[in-house]
ZAMARGU-4260 file (C-alpha; in steps of 0.2 Angstrom, whole numbers, plus 5000, padded with zeros to 4 digits):
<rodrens>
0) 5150/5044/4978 | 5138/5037/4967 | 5146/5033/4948 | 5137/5043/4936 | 5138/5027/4924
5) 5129/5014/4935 | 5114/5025/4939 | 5097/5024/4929 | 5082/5036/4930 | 5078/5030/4950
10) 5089/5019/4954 | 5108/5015/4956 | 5111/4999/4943 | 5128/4994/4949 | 5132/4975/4950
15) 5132/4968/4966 | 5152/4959/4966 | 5150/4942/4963 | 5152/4930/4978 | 5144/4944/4989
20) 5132/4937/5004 | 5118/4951/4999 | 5108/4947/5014 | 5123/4950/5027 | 5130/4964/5019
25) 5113/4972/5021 | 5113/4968/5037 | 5130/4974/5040 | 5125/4990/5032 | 5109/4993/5040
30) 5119/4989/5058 | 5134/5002/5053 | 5121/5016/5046 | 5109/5015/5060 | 5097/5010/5044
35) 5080/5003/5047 | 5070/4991/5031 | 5052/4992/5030 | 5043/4982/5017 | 5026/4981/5011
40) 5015/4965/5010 | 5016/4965/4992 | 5034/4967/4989 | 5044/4949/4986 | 5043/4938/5000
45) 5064/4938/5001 | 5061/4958/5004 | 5047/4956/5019 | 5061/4940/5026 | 5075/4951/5027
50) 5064/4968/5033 | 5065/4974/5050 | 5046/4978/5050 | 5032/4972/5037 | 5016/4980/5036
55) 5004/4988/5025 | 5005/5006/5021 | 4998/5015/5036 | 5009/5001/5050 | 5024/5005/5041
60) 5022/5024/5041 | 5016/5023/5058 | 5034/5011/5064 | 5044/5023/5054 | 5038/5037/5065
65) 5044/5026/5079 | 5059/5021/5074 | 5074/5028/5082 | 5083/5024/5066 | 5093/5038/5054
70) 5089/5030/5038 | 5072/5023/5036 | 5072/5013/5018 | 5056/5010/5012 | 5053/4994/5001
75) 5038/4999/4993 | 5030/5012/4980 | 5033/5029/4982 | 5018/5039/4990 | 5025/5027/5005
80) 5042/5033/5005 | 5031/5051/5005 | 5022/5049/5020 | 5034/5041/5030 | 5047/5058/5023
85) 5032/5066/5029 | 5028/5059/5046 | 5048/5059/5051 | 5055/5075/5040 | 5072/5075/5049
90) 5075/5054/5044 | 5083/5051/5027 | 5069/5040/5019 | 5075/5030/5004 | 5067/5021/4990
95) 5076/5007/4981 | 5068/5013/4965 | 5060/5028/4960 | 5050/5019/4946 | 5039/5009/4958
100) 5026/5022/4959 | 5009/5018/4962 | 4992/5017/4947 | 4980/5021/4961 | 4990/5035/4964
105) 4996/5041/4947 | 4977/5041/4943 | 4973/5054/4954 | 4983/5068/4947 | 4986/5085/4961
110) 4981/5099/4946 | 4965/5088/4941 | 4961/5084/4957 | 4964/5099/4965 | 4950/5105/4950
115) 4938/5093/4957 | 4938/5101/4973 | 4936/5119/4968 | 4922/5111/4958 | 4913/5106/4974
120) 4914/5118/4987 | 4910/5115/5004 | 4913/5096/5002 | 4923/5088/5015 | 4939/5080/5005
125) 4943/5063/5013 | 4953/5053/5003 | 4963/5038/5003 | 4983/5036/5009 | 4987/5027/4993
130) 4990/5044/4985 | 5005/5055/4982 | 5009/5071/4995 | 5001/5084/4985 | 4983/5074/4987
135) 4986/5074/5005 | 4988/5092/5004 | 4971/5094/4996 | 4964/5083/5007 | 4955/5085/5027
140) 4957/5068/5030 | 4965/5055/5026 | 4962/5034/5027 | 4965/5019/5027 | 4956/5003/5018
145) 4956/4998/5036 | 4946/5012/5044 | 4938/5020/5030 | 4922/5016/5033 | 4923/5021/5053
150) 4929/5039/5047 | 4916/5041/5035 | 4903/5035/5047 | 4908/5049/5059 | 4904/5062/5048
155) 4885/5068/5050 | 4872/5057/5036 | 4873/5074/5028 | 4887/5078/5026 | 4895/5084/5009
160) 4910/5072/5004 | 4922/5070/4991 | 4929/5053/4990 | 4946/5051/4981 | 4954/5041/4973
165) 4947/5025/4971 | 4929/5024/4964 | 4929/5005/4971 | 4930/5008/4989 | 4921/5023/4987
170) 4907/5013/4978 | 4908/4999/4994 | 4907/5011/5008 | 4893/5021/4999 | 4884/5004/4997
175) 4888/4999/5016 | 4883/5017/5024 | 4870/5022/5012 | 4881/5038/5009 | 4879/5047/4990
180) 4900/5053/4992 | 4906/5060/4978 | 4918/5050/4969 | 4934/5053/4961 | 4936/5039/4946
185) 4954/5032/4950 | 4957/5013/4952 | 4972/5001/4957 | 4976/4989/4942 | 4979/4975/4952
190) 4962/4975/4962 | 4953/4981/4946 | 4960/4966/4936 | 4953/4950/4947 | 4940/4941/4938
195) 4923/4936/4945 | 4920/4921/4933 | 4938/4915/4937 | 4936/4918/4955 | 4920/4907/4954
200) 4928/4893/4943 | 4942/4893/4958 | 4929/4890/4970 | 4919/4876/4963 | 4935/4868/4961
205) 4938/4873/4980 | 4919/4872/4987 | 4926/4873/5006 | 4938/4888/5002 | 4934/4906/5010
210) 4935/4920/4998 | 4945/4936/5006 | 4942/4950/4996 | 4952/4969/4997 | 4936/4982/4997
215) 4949/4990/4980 | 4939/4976/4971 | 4925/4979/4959 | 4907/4977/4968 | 4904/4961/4961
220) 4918/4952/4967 | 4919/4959/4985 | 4897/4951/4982 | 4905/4933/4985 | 4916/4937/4999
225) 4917/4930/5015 | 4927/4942/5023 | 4929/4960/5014 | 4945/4970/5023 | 4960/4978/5024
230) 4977/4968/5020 | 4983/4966/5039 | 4963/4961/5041 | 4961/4948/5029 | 4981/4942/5036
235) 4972/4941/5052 | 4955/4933/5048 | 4965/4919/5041 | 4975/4916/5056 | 4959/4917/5068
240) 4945/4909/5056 | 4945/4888/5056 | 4942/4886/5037 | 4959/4877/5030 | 4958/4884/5011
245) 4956/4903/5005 | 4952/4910/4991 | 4963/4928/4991 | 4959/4943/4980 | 4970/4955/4983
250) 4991/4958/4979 | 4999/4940/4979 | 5013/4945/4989 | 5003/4943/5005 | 5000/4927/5002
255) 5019/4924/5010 | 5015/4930/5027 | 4998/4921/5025 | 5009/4904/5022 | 5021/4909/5036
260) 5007/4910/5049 | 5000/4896/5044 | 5006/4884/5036 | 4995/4869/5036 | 4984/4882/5027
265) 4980/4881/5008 | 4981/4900/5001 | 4977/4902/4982 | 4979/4918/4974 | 4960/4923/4965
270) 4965/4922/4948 | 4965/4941/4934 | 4953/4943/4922 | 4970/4937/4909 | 4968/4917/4907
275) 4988/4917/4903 | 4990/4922/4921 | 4988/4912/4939 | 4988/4927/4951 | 4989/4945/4951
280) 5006/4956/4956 | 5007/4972/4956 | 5020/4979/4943 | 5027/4991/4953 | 5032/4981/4969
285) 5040/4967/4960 | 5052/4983/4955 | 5058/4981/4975 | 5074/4968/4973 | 5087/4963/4983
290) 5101/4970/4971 | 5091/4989/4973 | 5089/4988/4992 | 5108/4983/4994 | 5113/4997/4981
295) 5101/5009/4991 | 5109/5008/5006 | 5126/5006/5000 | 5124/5023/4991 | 5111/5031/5002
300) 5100/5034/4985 | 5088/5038/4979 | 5082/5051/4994 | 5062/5054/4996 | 5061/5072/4997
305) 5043/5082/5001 | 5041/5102/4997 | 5041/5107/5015 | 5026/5118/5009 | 5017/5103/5005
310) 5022/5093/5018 | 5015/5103/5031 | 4997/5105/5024 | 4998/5083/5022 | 5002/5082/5040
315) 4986/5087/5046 | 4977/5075/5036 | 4987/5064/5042 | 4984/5067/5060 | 4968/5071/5056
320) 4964/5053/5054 | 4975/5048/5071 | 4962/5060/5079 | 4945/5052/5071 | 4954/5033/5073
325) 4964/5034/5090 | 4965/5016/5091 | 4977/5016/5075 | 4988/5028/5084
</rodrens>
C-alpha cells in the first residue's frame, strides 16, 4: 500500500533508504514484476541507460505494443503513457510522475479543439501524436514528425485538412507540399525557444558543423539546416553522415545516444533564445528521475488510465496512420 503521507499530486515522494543500489533494485523489480522501462530520448541519459527500450514517441508506443511484459512504465510525458494505455488497454502503464505532461499538448485543449473542428466541416483532422487522447479521438489520423509529411502527401492536392497542434510543422510541411492546411496555433516551448542568431554565432564559431534541425522549429531556423527530421532521423543522419561536429536543435537529452554512437563525434546543443542558458531541455522530462521510476514500480503508481469511450475512437487514428505508413508498422 501506498502511505498516504509520502504521495504528492502525481507521484509517490518516499525517500529511497539510504545505501540502496537504485539501478539493481530496479532491475530486480522489473525482473519480479514481469516490468518493462521505456524511456524517451529527452529524458535523462541515466533514465535511457537503465531502460529496456529508448525511442521516440511512436518506437516506444509501438515496442509497448509488443512487449509481452505486464507493466509497461513509461519514462516520458503523459500523452505517451496514453497511447501506449491505448495501444495495450489490458497492460498496467505507469508514469513515474503525473506532472510531466506535455506544452505541445496542453496547448491544444480537447473542448477548443473539438470547436475548431465543428468550425470546419468536411476538413479531414490529421493531427500530430504529441497530443493527449481526447485529440486522437477528434482526430482521422494521426502522425508523426517522422512521416508527416508522407501522410499528408497521400491525401489528394485538394483536399480540406486541419492540421493540429503545432503551427510549426504545420507551416514546414505546407511550405514543402505547397498545401494551404489549416492550422491549429499550438507549439512546444522547447523547439519554440532555439534562437537563429545564437544558432548562427555557434556556427561561425563551428564553420564545419552540420546543423540538424527538429521540423517543431520556427521556419527560420529549420532555413539553415542541413538536415530537417524526426529525432530517430537526425540520431541516424549523424551516425551515417561523415561530418565530425553537429549543431543540434532539438531536446538536448538526445544528445546522449548521439555521443554513445559516436563518440569521436563533437555534438553541441543549438543554444535558446535565453543567453543565461547553453542548451534547451524540456521542463517536463527532466521531471523523469531515478528516485520516481524506482518509487513507481515499487508502488505500481501512478497508473495511466484512458475512458474506454475515448480510447476506442483514438485507436483508429492510430491505426489509421499504421495503414497510410505500413513501413512504421
Amino acid at each position: 500500500m501506498i502511505n498516504k503521507k509520502w504521495i504528492k499530486a502525481g507521484y509517490v515522494t518516499e525517500p529511497v533508504p539510504i545505501g540502496t543500489d537504485i539501478k539493481a533494485e530496479i532491475r530486480r523489480m522489473c525482473k519480479e514484476k514481469n516490468a518493462v522501462i521505456m524511456a524517451h530520448y529527452y529524458t535523462d541519459g541515466e533514465i535511457q541507460d537503465i531502460a529496456d527500450f529508448v525511442g521516440d514517441s511512436l518506437a516506444l508506443a509501438k515496442q509497448a505494443a509488443k512487449t509481452n511484459a505486464d507493466i509497461i512504465v513509461m519514462c516520458g510525458v503523459h500523452f505517451m503513457g496514453e497511447t501506449n494505455k491505448i495501444l495495450c488497454p489490458n497492460k498496467k502503464v505507469l508514469v513515474p510522475d503525473f506532472n510531466a505532461t506535455c506544452s505541445l499538448a496542453e496547448s491544444c485543449p480537447a473542448k477548443e479543439f473539438g470547436e475548431f473542428v465543428k468550425a470546419h466541416p468536411g476538413y479531414t483532422v490529421i493531427s500530430y501524436v504529441n497530443t493527449t487522447a481526447a485529440i486522437k479521438a477528434l482526430t482521422d489520423v494521426v502522425v508523426t514528425s517522422g512521416n508527416a509529411m508522407q501522410i499528408v502527401s497521400s491525401f489528394p492536392k485538394d483536399e480540406k485538412i486541419i492540421f493540429g497542434p503545432d503551427r510549426n510543422l504545420g507551416n514546414y510541411i505546407n511550405s514543402i507540399t505547397g498545401r494551404s492546411m489549416v492550422l491549429w496555433d499550438g507549439a512546444c516551448h522547447v523547439h519554440e525557444k532555439f534562437s537563429l542568431e545564437r544558432i548562427l554565432e555557434l556556427k561561425a564559431q563551428h564553420p564545419n558543423a552540420k546543423i540538424l534541425v527538429h521540423p517543431e522549429c520556427k521556419g527560420p531556423v529549420v532555413k539553415v539546416a542541413d538536415k530537417v527530421g524526426s529525432t530517430a532521423a537526425l540520431l541516424k543522419f549523424s551516425q551515417e553522415d561523415d561530418a565530425s561536429e553537429y549543431i543540434v536543435a532539438t531536446e538536448s537529452g538526445i544528445l546522449h545516444k548521439m555521443q554513445q554512437a559516436c563518440p569521436e563525434k563533437i555534438f553541441l546543443p543549438a543554444p535558446p533564445d535565453d543567453s543565461t542558458c547553453a542548451c534547451n531541455e524540456c521542463n517536463y522530462m527532466k521531471l523523469i528521475t531515478m528516485e520516481k521510476l524506482y518509487n513507481c514500480l515499487k508502488y505500481e503508481w501512478p497508473e495511466i488510465e484512458v475512458d474506454k469511450k475515448v480510447a476506442e475512437k483514438a485507436v483508429k487514428s492510430i491505426n489509421r496512420m499504421l495503414e497510410l505508413t505500413p513501413s512504421s508498422k
